[in-house]
Residue frames relative to the residue before (quaternion, step in Angstrom):
aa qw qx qy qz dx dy dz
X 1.0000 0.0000 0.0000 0.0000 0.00 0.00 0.00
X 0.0325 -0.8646 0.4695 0.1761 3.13 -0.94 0.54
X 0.4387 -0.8430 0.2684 0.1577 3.49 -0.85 0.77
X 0.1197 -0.7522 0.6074 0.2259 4.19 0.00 0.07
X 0.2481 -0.6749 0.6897 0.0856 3.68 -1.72 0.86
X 0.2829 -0.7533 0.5294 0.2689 3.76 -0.01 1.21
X 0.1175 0.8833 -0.4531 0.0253 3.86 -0.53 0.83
X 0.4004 0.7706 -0.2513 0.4275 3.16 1.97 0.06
X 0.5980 0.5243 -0.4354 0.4219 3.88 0.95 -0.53
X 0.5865 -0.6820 0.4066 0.1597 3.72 -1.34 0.76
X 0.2622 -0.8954 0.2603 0.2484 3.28 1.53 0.06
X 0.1077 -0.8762 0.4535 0.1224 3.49 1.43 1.32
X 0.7201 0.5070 -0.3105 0.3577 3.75 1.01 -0.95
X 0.5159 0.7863 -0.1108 0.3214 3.12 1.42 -0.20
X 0.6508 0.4675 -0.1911 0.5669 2.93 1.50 -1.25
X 0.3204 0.0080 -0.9280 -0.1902 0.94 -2.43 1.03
X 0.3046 0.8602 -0.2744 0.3032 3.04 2.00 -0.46
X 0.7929 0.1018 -0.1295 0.5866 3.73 0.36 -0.78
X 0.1564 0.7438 -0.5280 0.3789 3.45 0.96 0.84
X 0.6672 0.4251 0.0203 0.6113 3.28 1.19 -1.16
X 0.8517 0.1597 0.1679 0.4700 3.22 -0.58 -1.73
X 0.4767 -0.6281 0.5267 0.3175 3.88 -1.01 1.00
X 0.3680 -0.6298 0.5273 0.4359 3.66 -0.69 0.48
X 0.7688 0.3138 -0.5216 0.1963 3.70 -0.44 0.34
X 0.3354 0.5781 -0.5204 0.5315 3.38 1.83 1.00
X 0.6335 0.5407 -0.4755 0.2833 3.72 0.47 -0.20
X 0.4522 -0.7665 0.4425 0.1103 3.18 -1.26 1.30
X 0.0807 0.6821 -0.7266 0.0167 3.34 -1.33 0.46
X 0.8465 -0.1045 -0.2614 0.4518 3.04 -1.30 1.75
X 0.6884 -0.4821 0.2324 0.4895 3.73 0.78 1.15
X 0.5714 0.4515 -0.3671 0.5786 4.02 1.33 0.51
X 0.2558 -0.7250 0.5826 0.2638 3.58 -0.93 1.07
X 0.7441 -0.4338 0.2785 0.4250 3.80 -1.56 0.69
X 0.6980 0.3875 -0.3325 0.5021 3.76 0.73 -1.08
X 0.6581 0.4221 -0.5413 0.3093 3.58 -0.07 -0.24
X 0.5350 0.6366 -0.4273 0.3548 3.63 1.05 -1.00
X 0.6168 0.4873 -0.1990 0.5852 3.61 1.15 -1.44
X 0.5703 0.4645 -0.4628 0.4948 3.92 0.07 -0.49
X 0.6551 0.5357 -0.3213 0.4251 3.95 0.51 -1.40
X 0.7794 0.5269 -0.1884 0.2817 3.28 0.41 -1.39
X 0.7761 0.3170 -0.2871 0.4635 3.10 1.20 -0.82
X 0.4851 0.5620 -0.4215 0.5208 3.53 1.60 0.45
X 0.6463 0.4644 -0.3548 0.4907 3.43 0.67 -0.01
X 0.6487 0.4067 -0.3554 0.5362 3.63 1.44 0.02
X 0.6508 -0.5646 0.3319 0.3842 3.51 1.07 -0.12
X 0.5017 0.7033 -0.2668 0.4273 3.28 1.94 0.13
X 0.3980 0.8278 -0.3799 0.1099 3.47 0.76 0.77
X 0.5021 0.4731 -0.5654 0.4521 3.59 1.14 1.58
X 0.0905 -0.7941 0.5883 -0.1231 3.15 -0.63 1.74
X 0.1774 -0.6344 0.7488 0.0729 3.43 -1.33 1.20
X 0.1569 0.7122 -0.6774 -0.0963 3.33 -1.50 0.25
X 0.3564 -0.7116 0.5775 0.1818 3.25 -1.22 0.94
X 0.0412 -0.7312 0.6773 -0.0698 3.40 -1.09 0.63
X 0.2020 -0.5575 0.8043 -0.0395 3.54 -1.70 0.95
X 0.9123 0.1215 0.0163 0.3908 3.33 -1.88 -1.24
X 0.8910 -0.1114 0.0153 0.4398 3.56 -0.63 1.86
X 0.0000 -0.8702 0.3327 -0.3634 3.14 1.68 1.19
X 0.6847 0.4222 -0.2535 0.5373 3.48 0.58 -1.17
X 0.5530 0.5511 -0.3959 0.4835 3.86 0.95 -0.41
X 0.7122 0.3645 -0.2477 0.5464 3.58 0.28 -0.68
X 0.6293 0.4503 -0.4084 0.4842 3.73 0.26 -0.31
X 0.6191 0.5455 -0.2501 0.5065 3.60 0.90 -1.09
X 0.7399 0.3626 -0.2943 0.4843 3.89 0.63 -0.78
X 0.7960 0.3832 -0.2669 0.3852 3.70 0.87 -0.76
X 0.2613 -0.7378 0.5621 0.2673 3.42 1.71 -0.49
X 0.6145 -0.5078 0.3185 0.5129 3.58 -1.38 -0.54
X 0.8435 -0.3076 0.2979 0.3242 3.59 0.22 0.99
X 0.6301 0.6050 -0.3626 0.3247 3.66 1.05 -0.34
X 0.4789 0.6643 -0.2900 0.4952 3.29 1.38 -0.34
X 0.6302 0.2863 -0.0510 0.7199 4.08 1.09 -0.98
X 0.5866 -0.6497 0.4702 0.1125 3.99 0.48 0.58
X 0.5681 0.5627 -0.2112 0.5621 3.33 1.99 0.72
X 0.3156 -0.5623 0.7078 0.2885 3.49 -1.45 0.75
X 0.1405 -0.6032 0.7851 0.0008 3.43 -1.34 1.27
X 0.0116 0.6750 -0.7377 -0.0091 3.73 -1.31 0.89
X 0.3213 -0.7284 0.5758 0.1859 3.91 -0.64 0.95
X 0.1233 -0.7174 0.6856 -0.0057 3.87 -0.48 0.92
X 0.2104 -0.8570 0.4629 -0.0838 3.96 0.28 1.96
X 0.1964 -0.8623 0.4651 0.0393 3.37 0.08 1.35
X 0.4583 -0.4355 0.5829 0.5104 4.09 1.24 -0.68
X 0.6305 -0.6257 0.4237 0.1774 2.48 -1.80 0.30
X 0.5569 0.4469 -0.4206 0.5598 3.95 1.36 0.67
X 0.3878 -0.6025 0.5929 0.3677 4.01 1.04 -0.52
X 0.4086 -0.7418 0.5102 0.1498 3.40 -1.89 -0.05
X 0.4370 -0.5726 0.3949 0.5702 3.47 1.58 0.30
X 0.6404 -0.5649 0.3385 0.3953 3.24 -1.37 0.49
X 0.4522 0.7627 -0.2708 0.3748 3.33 0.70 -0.61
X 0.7883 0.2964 0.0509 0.5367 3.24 0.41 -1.79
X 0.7034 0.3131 -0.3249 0.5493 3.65 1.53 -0.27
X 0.4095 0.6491 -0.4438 0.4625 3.55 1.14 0.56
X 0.6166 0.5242 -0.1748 0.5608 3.46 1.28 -1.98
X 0.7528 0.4936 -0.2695 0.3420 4.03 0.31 -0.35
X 0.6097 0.4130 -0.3212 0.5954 3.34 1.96 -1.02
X 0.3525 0.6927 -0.6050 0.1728 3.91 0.65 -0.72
X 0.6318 0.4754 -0.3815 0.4788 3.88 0.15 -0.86
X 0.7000 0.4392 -0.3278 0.4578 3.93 0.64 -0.86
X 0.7669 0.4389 -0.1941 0.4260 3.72 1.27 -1.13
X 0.3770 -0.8286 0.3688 0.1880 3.49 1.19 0.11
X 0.7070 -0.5464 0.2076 0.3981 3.84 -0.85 0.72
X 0.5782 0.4212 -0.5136 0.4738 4.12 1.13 0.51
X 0.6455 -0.4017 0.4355 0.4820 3.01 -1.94 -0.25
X 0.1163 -0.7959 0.5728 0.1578 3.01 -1.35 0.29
X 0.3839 -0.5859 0.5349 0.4724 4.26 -0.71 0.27
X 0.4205 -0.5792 0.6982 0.0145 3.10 -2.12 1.82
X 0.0983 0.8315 -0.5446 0.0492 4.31 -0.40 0.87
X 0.3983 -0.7451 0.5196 0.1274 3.30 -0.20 1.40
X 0.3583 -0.7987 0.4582 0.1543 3.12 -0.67 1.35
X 0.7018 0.3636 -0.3456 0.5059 4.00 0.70 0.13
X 0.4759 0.6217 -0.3889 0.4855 3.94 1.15 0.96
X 0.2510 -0.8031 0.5325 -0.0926 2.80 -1.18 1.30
X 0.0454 -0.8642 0.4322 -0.2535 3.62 0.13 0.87
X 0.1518 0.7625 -0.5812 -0.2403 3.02 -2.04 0.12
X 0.0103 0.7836 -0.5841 0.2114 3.08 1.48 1.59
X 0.5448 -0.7250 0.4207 0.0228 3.03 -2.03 1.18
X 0.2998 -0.8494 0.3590 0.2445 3.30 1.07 1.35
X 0.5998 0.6602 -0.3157 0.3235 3.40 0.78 -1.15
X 0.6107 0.5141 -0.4130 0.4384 3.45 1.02 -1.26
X 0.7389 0.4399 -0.3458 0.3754 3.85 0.31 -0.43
X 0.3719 0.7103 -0.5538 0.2245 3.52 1.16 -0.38
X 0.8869 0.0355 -0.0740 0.4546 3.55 0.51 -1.13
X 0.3769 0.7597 -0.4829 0.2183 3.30 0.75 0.89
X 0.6786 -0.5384 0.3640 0.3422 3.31 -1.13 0.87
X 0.1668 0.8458 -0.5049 0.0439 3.48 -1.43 0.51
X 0.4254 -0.6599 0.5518 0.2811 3.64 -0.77 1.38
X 0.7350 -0.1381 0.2416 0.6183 3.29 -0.74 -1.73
X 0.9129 -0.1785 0.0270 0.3660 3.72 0.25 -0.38
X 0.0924 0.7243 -0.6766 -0.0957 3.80 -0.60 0.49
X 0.2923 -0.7857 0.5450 -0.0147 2.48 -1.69 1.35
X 0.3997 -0.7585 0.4119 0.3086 3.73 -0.71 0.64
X 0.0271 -0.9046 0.4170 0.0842 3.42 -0.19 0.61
X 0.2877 -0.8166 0.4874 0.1134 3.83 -0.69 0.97
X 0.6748 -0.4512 0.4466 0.3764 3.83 -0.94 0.61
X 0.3053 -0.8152 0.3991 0.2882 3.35 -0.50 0.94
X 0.3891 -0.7339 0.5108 0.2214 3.59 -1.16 1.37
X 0.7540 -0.4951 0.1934 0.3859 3.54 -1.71 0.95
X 0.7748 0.3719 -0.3398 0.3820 3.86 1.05 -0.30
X 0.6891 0.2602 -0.2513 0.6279 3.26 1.42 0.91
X 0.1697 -0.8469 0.4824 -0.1456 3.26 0.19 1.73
X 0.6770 0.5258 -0.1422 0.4950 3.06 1.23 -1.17
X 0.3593 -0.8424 0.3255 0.2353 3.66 1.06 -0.06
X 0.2898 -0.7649 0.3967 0.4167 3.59 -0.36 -1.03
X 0.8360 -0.1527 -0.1101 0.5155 3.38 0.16 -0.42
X 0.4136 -0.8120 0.2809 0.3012 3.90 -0.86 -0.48
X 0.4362 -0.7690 0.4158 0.2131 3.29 -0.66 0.56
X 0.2834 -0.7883 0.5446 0.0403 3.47 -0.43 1.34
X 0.7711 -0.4315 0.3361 0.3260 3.69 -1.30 0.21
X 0.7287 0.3095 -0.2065 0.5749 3.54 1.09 -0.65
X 0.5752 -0.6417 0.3823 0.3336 3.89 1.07 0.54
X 0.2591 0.7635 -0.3801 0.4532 3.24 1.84 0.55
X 0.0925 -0.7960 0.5777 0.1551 4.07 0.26 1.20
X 0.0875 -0.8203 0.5581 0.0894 3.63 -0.76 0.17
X 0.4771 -0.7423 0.3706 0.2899 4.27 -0.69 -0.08
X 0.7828 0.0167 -0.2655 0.5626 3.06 1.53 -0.17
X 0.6297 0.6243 -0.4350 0.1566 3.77 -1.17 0.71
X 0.4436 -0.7527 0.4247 0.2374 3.60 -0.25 0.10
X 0.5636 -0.1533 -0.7586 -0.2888 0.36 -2.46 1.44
X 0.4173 -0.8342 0.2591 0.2509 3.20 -0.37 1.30
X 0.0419 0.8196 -0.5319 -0.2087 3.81 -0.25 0.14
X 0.8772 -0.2209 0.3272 0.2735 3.24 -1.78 0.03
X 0.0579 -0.7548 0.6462 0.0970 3.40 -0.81 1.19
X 0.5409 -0.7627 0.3152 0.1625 3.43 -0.54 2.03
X 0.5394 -0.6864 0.2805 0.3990 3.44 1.18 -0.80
X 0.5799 0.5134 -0.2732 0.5705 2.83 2.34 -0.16
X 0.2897 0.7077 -0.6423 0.0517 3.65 -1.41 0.27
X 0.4806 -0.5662 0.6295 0.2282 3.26 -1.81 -0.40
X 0.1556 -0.7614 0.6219 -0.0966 3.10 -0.68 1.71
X 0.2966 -0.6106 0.6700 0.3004 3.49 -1.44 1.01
X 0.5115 -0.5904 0.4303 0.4524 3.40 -1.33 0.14
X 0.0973 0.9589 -0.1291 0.2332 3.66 1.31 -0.02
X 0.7016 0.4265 0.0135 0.5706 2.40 0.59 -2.73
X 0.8237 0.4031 -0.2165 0.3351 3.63 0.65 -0.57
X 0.1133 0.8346 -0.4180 0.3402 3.53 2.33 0.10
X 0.8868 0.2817 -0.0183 0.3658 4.36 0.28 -0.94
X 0.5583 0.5270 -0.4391 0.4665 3.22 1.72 0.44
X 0.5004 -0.4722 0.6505 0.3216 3.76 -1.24 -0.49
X 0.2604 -0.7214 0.5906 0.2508 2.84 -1.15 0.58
X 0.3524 0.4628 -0.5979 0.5515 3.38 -1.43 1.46
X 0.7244 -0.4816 0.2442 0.4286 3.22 -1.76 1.21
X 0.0910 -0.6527 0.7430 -0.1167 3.68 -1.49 0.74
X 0.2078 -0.8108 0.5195 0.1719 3.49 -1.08 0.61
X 0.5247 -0.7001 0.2546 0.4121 3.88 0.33 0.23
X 0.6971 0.5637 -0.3114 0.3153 3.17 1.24 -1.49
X 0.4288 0.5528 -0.4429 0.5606 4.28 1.16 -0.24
X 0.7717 0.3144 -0.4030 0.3784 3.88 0.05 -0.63
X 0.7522 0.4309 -0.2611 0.4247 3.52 1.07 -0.50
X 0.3630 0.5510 -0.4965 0.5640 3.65 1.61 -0.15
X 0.8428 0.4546 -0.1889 0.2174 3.24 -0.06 -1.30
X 0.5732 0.5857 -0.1801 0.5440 3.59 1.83 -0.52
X 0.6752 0.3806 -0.3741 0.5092 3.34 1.49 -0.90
X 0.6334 0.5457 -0.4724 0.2790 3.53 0.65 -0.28
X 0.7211 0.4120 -0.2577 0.4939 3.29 1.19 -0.17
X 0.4860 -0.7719 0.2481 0.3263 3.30 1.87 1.33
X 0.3272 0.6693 -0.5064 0.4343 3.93 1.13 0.91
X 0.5579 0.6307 -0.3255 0.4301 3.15 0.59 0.51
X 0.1856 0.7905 -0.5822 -0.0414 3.81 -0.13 0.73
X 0.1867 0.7695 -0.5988 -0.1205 3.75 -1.22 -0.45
X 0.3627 -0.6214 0.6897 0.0814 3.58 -1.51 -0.03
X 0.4106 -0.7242 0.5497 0.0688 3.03 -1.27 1.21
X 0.1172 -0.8394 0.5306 -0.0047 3.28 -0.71 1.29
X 0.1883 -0.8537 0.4711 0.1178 3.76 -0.68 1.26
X 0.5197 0.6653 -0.4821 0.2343 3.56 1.30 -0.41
X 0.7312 -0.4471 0.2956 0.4220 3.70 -1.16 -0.51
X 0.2378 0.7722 -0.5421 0.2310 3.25 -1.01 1.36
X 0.1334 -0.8413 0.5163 -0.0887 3.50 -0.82 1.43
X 0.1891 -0.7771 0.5435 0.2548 3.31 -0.71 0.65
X 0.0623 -0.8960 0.4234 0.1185 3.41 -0.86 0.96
X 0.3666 -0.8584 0.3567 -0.0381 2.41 0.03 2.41
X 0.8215 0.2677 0.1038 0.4926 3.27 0.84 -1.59
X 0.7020 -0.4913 0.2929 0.4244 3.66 -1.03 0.16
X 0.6603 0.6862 -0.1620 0.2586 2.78 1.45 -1.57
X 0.6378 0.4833 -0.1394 0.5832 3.42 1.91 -1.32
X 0.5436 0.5242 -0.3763 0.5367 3.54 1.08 -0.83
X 0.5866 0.4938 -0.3893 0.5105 4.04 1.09 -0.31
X 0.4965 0.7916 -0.2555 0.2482 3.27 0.84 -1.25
X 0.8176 0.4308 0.0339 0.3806 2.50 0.50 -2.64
X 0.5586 0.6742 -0.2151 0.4326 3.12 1.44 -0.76
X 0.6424 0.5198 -0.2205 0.5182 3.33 1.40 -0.98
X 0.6763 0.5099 -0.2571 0.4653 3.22 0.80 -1.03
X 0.5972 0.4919 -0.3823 0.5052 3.85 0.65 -0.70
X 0.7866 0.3571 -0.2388 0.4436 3.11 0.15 -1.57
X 0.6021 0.3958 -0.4444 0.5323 4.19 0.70 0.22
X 0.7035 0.4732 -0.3459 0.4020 3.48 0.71 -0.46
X 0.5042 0.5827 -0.3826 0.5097 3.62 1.57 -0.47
X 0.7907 0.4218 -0.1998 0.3961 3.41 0.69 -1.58
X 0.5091 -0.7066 0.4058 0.2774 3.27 1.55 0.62
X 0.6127 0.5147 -0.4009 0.4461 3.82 1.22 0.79
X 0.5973 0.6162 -0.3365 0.3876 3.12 1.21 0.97
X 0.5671 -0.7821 0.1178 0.2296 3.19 -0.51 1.59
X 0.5637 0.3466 -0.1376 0.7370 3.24 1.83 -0.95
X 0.2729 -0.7408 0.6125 0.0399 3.65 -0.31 1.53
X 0.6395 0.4270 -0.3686 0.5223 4.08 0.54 -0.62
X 0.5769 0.4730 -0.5750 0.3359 3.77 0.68 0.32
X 0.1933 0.6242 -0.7117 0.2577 3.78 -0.31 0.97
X 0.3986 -0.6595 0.6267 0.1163 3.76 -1.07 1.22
X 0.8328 0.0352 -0.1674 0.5265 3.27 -1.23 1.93
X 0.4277 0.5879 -0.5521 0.4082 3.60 0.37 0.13
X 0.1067 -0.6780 0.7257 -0.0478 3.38 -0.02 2.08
């Protein structure tokens, strides 16, 4: 399987922080977010990696090289300097990701979901991990029904984590050029092609400065072995 790390968005919440630095170079406990994610999915056995990049791109290519360093084939999927929504930078790597599904890994997520479980799991157009919804998203996104059937409107809605399995498919009717994702997946669940699973282990989106503080705390207490939930270690596929 291979795997893409979305790393191309400009991190408006971020700044002043990615003013400078791409947010998935931004560090927390002296490790930047993508490498944590680069580990993880080598520790599941996932070690052909595309990433797409846009805004301060050449940084991240420059820190991961091609991937030999982390025991991985890194291929850079180069979006310019504005990116293409995720969507449209999904539709550009296809040629790099080839005609299976492959696993989609937001690059500013923290986690210690088990990549492996997906290595050989089964997929329509897309299943999506989904995560209890945190306090700045109450409102969730989509829902999850009895048969793992994800859907856009009903309850209760939780959190779409940033991780899933995409067929290359789902993306078969777009142009290439920016594209946003959430129309291809509204539009898949109505035709019930949609699966996903609820995931409770540890996982943060690090959206803001404030969590990117957070996370930091939490590693570094979990290193120093003064943390209460010990399995909270970020990316630990």
């Amino acid at each position: 399987m291979k795997a893409i790390i979305l790393a191309a968005g400009r991190g408006e919440r971020m700044r002043p922080l990615t003013d400078h630095i791409p947010k998935p170079l931004l560090k927390a406990a002296g490790k930047s977010l993508i490498e944590y994610t680069v580990e993880a999915l080598v520790t599941a056995g996932i070690t052909d990696i595309i990433i797409n990049v846009a805004h301060l791109g050449e940084q991240i290519k420059r820190c991961l090289g091609d991937g030999s360093l982390y025991h991985a084939n890194i291929i850079y999927s180069d979006e310019g300097a504005t990116g293409l929504e995720t969507a449209g930078g999904i539709k550009q790597a296809l040629p790099l990701l080839g005609n299976a599904p492959f696993l989609v890994v937001n690059g500013d997520i923290s986690c210690d979901f088990p990549f492996q479980s997906l290595v050989n799991k089964e997929c329509d157009l897309a299943h999506l991990i989904m995560v209890n919804n945190p306090e700045h998203h109450l409102t969730g996104d989509f829902a999850l029904n009895a048969q793992s059937i994800l859907t856009s409107e009903g309850a209760p809605k939780y959190t779409y984590s940033g991780i899933g399995l995409y067929h290359p498919d789902l993306f078969s009717n777009i142009s290439y050029g920016k594209s946003p994702l959430a129309p291809l997946l509204k539009n898949a669940m109505q035709v019930k092609r949609v699966t996903g699973e609820l995931y409770q282990g540890f996982w943060m989106d690090i959206g803001t400065p404030k969590r990117l503080e957070e996370l930091n705390t939490l590693i570094i207490n979990n290193l120093q072995g003064t943390q209460t939930h010990h399995n909270i270690i970020p990316a630990n596929g």
